[in-house]
C-alpha positions in Angstrom: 170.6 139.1 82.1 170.0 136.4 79.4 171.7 138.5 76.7 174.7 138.1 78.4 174.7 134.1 78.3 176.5 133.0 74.9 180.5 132.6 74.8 182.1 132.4 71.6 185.6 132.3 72.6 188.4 131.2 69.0 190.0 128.3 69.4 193.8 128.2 70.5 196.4 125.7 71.3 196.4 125.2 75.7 194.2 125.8 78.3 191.1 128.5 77.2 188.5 129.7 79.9 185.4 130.1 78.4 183.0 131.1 80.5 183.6 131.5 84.6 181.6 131.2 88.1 181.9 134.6 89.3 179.0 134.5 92.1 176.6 137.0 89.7 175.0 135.1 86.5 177.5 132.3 87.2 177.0 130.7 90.1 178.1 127.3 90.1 179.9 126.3 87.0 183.2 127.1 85.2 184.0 125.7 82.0 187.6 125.7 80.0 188.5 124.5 76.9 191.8 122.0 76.1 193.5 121.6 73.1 196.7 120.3 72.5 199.5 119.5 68.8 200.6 116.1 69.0 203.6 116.0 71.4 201.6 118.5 73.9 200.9 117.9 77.5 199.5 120.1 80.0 198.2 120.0 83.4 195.3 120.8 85.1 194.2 121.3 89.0 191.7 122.9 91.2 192.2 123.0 94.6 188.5 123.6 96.1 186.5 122.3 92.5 185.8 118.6 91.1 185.7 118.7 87.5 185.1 116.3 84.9 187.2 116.6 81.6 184.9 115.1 78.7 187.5 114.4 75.1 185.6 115.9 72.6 188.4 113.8 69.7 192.0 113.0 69.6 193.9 110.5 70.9 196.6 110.8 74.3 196.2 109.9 77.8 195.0 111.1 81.0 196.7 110.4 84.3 196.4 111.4 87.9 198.5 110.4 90.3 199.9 106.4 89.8 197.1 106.2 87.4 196.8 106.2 83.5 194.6 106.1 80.9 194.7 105.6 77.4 192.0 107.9 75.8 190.3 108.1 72.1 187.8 109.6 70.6 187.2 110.3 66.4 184.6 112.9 67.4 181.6 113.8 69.2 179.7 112.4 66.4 181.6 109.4 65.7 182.2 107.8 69.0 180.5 107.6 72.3 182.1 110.3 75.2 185.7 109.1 77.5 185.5 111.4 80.3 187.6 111.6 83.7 186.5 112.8 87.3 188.9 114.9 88.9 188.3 114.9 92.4 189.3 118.9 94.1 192.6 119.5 94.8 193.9 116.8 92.2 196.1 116.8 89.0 195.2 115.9 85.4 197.9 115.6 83.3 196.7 115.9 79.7 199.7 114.3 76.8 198.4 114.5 73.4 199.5 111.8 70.6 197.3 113.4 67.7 195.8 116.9 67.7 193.4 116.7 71.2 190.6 119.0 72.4 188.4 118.2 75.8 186.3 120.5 77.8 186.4 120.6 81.2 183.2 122.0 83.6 184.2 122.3 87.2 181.9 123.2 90.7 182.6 124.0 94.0 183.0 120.2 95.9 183.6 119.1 99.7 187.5 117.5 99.3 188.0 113.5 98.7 186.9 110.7 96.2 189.2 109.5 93.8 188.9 109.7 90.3 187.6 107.5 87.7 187.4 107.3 84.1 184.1 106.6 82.0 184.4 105.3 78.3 182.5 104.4 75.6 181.0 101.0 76.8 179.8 102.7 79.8 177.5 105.2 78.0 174.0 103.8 77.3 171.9 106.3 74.5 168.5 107.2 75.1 166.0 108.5 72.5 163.6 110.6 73.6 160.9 112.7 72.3 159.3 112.0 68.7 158.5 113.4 65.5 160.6 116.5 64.9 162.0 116.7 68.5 163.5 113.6 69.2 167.2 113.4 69.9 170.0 110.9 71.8 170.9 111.9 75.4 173.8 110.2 76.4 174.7 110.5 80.4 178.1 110.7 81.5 178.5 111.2 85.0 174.7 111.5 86.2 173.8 108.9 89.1 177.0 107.4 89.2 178.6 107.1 92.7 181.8 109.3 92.2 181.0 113.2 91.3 179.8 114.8 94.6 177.8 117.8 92.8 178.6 117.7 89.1 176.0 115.7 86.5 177.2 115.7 82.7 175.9 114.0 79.4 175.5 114.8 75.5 172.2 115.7 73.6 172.6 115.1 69.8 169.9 116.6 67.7 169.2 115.4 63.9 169.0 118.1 61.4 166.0 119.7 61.6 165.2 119.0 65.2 164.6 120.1 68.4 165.8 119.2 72.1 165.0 120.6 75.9 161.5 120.4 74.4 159.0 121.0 75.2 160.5 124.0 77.0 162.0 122.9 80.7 163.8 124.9 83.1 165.1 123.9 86.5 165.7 126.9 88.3 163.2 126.6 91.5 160.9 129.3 90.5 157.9 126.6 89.9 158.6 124.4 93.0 161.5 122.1 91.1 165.3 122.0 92.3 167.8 124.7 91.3 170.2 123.7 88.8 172.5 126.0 87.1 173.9 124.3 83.4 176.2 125.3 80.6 176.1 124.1 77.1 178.9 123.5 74.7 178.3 123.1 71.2 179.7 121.0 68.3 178.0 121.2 64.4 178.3 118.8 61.7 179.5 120.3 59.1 181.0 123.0 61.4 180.3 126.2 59.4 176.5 125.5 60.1 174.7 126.4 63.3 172.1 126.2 65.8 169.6 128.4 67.8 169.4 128.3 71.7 166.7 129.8 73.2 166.2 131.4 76.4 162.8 132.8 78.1 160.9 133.2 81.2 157.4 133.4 81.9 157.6 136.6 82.7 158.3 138.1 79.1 162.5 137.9 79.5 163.8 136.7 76.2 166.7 136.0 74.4 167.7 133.7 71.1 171.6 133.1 70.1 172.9 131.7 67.1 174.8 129.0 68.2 178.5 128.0 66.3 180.8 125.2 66.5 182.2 125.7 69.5 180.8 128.1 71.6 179.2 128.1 75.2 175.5 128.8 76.8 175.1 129.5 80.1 171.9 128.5 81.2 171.1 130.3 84.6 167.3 130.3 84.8 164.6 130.2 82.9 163.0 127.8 79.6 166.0 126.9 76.7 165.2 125.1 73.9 167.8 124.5 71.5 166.7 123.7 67.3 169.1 122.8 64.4 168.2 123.8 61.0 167.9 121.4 58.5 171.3 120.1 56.8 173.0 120.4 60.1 173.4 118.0 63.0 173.9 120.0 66.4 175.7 118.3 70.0 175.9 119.6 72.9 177.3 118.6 76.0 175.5 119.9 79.2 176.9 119.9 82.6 174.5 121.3 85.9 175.2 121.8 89.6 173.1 122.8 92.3 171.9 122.0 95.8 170.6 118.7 95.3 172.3 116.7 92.9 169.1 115.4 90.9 168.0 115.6 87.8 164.9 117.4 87.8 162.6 119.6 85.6 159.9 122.0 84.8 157.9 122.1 81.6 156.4 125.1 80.0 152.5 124.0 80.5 151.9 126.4 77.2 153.7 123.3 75.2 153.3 120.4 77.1 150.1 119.4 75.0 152.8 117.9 72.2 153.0 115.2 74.6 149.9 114.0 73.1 149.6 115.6 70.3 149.4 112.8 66.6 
């Protein structure tokens, strides 16, 4: 059921699951939260999953295997995403140098790859929309050559606006490809919030109120996301599914904004 679909899971020094693939709502996605004190290091496997780890702020380093990484970030809002690829059955080891948090969204994967780190230069905005629902999509890992399953990027919304709008949905009831997604959440200032909607055409409806950082599971049906006014909202979205495509639906009640002055 859609009511079920919002995590709000208190942040806490370590490793934090907040929400899991459990073959019922869940189907393809998992999604933990890291944070670490300076000093901290943790690791992080999963035998039969790629995952992608995207540092939401802090500075430490990432390594796997022979390799590491150095790894930054001020905030979501303040620098463009470092993220790693975990190939299954691999080890990320996480050290932290100032207070660090990442989240980390892993699928079911066939084994092998190797991974690869993405950073700021390799992130290329996109506005889309206008008027009071444009927004900044940043892709991550989307058609890049090395997650087999896994596509991830950012949406940042203005205060005031909206984003997944007009209303799309991907989950194959209309003819498009099935793609589960998650979305975490960051506000700015963090005592605000957001709204994230979820419907279907068929009269199933739900609304959460969104805070700094909590989850959404998105497992069918329409989800627009708004921020009120006097608060920026981020999210970062991550989707799996049979075809690794990115690929959409729109409501045809609201498609007319398209041309709407």
């Amino acid at each position: 059921m859609l009511a079920d679909t919002l995590f709000h899971v208190p942040r806490r020094d370590g490793l934090q699951l907040l929400q899991r693939r459990d073959g019922s709502l869940a189907r393809e996605l998992t999604s933990w939260r890291l944070r670490l004190a300076p000093g901290a290091a943790h690791e992080y496997s999963a035998p039969r999953e790629e995952t992608i780890a995207v540092l939401q702020e802090g500075r430490g380093t990432f390594a796997v295997d022979g390799s590491t990484w150095s790894v930054h970030r001020a905030g979501v809002f303040a620098e463009r995403a470092t993220a790693l690829y975990l190939p299954p059955g691999r080890t990320l080891k996480v050290r932290a140098e100032t207070p660090l948090e990442a989240v980390l969204v892993s699928t079911p994967a066939p084994p092998g790859g190797e991974p690869a780190l993405v950073g700021p230069d390799d992130i290329h905005p996109q506005q889309r929309g206008r008027d009071f629902y444009t927004r900044d999509v940043h892709n991550i890992l989307v058609t890049d050559s090395y997650a087999r399953r896994l596509m991830v990027g950012e949406t940042f919304n203005p205060a005031g606006h909206w984003s997944s709008f007009p209303p799309h949905k991907h989950d194959g009831r209309d003819g498009e490809p099935v793609l589960e997604e998650v979305y975490h959440f960051r506000i700015d200032p963090p005592q605000g919030f957001g709204h994230q909607m979820l419907y279907t055409s068929d009269g199933e409806t739900v609304t959460h109120t969104v805070r700094d950082g909590d989850a959404v599971l998105l497992p069918y049906g329409y989800h627009p996301v708004s921020a009120p006014p006097g608060y920026r909202l981020y999210y970062l979205w991550a989707m799996a599914g049979r075809e690794r495509k990115l690929a959409l639906h729109e409501d045809p009640s609201h498609t007319w904004i398209h041309g709407a002055r």
